[in-house]
DSSP file (Angstrom, degrees, kcal/mol; ACC not computed):
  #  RESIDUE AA STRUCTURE BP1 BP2  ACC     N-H-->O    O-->H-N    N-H-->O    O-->H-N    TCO  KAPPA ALPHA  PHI   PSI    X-CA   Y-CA   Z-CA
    1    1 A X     >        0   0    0      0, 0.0     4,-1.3     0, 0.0     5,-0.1   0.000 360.0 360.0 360.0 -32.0   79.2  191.8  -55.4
    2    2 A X  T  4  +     0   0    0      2,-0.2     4,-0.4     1,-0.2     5,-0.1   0.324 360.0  61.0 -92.4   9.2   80.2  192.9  -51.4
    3    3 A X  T >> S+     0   0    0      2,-0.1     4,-2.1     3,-0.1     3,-0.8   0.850 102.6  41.4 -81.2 -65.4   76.8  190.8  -50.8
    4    4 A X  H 3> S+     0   0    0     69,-0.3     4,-2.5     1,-0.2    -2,-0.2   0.794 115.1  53.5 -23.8 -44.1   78.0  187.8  -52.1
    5    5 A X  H 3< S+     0   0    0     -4,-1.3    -1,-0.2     1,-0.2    -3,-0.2   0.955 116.5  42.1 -72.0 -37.8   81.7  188.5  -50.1
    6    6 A X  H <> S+     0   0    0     -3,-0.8     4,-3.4    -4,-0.4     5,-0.4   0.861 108.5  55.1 -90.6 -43.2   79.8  188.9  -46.9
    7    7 A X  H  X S+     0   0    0     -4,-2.1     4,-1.5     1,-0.3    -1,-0.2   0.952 119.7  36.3 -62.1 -52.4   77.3  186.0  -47.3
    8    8 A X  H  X S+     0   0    0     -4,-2.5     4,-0.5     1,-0.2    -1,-0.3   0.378 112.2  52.8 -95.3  16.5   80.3  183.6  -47.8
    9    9 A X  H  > S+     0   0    0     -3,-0.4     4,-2.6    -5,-0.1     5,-0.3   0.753 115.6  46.6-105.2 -40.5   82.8  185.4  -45.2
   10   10 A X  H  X S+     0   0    0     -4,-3.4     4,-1.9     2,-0.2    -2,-0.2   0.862 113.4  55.4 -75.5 -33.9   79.2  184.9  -42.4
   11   11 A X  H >X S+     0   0    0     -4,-1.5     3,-2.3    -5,-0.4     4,-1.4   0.935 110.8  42.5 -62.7 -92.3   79.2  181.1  -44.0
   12   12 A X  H 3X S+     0   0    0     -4,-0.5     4,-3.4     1,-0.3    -1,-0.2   0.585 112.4  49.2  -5.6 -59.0   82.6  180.6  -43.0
   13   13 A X  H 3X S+     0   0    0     -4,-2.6     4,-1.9     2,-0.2    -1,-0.3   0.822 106.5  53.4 -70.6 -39.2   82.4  181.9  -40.1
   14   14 A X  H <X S+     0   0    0     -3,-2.3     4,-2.9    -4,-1.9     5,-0.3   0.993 109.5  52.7 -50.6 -61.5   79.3  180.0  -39.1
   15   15 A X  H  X S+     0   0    0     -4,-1.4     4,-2.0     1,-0.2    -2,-0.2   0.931 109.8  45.8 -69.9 -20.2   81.2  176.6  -40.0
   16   16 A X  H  X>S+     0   0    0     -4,-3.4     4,-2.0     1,-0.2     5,-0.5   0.927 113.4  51.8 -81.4 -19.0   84.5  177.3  -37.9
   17   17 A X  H  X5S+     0   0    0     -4,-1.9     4,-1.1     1,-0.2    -2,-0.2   0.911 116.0  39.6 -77.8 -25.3   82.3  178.4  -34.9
   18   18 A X  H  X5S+     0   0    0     -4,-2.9     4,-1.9    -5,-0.2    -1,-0.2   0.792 107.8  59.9 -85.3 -18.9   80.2  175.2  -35.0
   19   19 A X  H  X5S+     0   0    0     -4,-2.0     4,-1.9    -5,-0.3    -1,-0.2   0.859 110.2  38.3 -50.6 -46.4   82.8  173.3  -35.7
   20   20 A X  H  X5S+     0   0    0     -4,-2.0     4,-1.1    26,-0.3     3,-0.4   0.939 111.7  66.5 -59.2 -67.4   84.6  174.4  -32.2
   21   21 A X  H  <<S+     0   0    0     -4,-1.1    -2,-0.2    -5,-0.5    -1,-0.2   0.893 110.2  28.6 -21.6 -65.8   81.0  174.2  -30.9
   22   22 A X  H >< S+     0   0    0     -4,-1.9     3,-2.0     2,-0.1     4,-0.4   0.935 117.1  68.6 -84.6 -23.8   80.8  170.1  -31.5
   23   23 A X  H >< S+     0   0    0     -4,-1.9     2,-2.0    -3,-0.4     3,-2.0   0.986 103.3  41.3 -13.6 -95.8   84.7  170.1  -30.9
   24   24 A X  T 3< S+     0   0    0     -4,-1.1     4,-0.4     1,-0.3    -1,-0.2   0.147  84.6  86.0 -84.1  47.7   84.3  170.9  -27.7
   25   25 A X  T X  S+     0   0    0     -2,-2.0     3,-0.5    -3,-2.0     4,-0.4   0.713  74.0  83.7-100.9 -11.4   81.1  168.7  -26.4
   26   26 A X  T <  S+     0   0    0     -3,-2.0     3,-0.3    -4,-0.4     4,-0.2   0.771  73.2  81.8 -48.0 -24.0   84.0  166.1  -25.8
   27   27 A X  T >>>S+     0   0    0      1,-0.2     3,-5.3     2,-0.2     5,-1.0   0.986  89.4  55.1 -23.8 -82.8   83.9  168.5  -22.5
   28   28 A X  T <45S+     0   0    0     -3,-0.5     3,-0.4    -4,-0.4    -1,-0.2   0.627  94.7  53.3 -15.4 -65.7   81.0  166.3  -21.5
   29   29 A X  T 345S+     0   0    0     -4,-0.4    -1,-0.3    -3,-0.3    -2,-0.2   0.190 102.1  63.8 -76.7  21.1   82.2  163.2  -21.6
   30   30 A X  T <45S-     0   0    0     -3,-5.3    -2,-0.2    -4,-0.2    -1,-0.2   0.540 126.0 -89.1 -97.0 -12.4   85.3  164.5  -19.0
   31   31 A X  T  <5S+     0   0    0     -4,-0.9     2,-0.7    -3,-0.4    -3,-0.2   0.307  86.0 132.3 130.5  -1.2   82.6  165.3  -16.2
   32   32 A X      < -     0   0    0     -5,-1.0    -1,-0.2     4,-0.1    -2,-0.1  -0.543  52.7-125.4 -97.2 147.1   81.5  169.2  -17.0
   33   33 A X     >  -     0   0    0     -2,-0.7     4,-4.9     1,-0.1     5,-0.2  -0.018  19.6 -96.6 -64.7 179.8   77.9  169.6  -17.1
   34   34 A X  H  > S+     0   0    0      1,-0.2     4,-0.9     2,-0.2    -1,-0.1   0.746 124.7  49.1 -62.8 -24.4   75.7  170.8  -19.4
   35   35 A X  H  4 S+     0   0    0      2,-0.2     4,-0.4     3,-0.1    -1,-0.2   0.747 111.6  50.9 -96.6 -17.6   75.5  174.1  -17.9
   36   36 A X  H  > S+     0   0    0      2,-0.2     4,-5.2     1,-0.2     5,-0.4   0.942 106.2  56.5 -40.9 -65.2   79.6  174.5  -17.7
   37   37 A X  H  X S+     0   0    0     -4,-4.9     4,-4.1     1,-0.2    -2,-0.2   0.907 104.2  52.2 -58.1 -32.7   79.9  173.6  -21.1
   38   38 A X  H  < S+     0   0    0     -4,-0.9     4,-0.3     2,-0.2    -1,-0.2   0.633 112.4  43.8 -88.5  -3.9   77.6  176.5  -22.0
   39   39 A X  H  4 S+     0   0    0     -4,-0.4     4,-0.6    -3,-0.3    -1,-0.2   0.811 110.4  58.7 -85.0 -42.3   79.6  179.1  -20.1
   40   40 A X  H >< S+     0   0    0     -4,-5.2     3,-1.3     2,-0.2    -2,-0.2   0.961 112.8  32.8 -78.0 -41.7   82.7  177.7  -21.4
   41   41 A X  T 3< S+     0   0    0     -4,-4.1     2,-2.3    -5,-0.4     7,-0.1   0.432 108.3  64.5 -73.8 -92.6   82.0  178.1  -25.2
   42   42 A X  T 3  S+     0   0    0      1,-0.4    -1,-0.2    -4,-0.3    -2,-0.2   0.013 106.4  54.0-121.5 -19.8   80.0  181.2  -24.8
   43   43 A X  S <  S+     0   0    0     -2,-2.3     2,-1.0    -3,-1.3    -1,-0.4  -0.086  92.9  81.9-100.6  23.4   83.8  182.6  -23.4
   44   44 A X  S >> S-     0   0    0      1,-0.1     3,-0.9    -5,-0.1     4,-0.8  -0.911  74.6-144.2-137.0 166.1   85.4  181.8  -25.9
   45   45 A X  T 34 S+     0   0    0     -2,-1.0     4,-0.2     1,-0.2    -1,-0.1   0.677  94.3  57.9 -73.2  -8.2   85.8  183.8  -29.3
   46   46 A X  T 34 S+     0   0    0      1,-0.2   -26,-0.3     2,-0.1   -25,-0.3   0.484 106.1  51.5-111.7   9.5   85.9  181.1  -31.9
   47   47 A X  T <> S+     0   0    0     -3,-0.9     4,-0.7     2,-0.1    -1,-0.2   0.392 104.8  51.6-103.9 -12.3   82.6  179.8  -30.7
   48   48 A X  H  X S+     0   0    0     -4,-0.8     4,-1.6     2,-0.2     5,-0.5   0.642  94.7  83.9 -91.2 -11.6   80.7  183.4  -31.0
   49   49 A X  H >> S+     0   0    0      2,-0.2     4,-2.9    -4,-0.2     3,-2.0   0.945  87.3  50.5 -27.5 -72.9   82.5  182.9  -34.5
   50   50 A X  H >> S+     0   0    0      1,-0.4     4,-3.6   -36,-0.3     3,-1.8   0.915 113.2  39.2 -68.1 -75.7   79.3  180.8  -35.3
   51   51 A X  H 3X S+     0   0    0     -4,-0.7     4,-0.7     1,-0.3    -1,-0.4   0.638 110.2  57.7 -66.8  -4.1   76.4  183.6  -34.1
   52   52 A X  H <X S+     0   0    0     -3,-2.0     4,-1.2    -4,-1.6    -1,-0.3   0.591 111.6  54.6 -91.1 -37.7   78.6  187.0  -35.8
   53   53 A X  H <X S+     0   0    0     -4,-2.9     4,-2.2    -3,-1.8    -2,-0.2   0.957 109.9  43.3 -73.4 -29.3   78.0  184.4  -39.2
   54   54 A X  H  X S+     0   0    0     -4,-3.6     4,-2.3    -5,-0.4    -1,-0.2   0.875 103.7  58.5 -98.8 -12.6   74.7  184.3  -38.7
   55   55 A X  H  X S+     0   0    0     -4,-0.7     4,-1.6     2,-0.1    -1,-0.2   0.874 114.4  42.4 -62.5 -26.1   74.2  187.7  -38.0
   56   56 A X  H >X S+     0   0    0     -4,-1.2     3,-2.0     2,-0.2     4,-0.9   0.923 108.3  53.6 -58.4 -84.1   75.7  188.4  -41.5
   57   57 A X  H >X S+     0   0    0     -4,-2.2     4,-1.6     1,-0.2     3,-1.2   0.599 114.3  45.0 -38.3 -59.6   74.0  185.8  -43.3
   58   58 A X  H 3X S+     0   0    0     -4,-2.3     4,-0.7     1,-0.3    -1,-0.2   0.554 116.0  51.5 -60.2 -26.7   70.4  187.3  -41.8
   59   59 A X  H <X S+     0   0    0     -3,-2.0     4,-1.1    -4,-1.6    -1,-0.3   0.695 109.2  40.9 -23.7 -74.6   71.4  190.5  -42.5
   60   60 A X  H << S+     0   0    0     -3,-1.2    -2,-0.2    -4,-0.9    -3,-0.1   0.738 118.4  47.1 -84.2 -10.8   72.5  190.3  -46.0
   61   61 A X  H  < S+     0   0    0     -4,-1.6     4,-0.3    -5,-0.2    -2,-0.2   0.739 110.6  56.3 -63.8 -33.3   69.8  188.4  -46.9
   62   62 A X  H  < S+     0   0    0     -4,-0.7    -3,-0.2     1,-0.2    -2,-0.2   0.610 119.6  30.4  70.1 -76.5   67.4  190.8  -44.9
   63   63 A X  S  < S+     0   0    0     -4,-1.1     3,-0.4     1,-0.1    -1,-0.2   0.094  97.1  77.4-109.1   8.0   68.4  193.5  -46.7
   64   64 A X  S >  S+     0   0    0      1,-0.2     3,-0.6     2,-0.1    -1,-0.1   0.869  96.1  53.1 -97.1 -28.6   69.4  192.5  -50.1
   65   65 A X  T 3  S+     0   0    0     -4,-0.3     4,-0.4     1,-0.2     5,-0.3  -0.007  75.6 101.1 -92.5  20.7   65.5  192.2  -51.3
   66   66 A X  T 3   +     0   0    0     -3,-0.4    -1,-0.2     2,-0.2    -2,-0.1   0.745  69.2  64.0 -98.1  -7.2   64.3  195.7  -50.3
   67   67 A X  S <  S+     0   0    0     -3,-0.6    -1,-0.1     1,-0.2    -2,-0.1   0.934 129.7   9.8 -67.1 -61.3   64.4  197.3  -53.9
   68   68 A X  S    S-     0   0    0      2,-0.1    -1,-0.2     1,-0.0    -2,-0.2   0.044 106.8-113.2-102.0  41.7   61.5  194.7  -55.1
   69   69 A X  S    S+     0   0    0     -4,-0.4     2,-0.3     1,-0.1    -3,-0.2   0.727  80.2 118.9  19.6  60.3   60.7  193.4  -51.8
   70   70 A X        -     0   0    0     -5,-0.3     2,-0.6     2,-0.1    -3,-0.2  -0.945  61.2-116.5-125.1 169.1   62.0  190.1  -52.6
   71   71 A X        +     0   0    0     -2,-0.3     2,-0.4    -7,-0.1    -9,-0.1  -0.882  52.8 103.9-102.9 115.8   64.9  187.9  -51.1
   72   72 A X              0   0    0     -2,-0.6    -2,-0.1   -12,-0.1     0, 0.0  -0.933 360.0 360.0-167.5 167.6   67.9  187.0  -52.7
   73   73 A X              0   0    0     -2,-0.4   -69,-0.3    -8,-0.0   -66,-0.1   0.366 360.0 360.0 -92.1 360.0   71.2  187.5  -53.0
């Protein structure tokens, strides 16, 4: 069951950090380049949201198959 909670707590988290993630490419069209914009999300916390979900997800997925070397959750 704390696979399941995890899987969908890394989900979650994945969709508000990409969400900020395409949020803020309107950055772009105000003048900062491409390599600005990737300093500025990469400081802030609700855009590393998005890679901390997908360490979960890979994680519990990863690890969930190891009794019968298959994957699923």
């Amino acid at each position: 069951m704390w696979r399941v909670f995890f899987f969908l707590l890394g989900f979650g988290l994945m969709v508000v950090g990409c969400s900020y993630i395409i949020t803020y490419l309107n950055l772009l069209t105000m003048g900062y380049s491409f390599s600005n914009y990737l300093h500025f999300i990469f400081g802030r916390v609700e855009c590393l949201f998005s890679i901390i979900g997908f360490i979960m997800i890979s994680v519990i997925i990863l690890t969930s198959g190891r009794q019968n070397d298959d994957l699923y959750l």
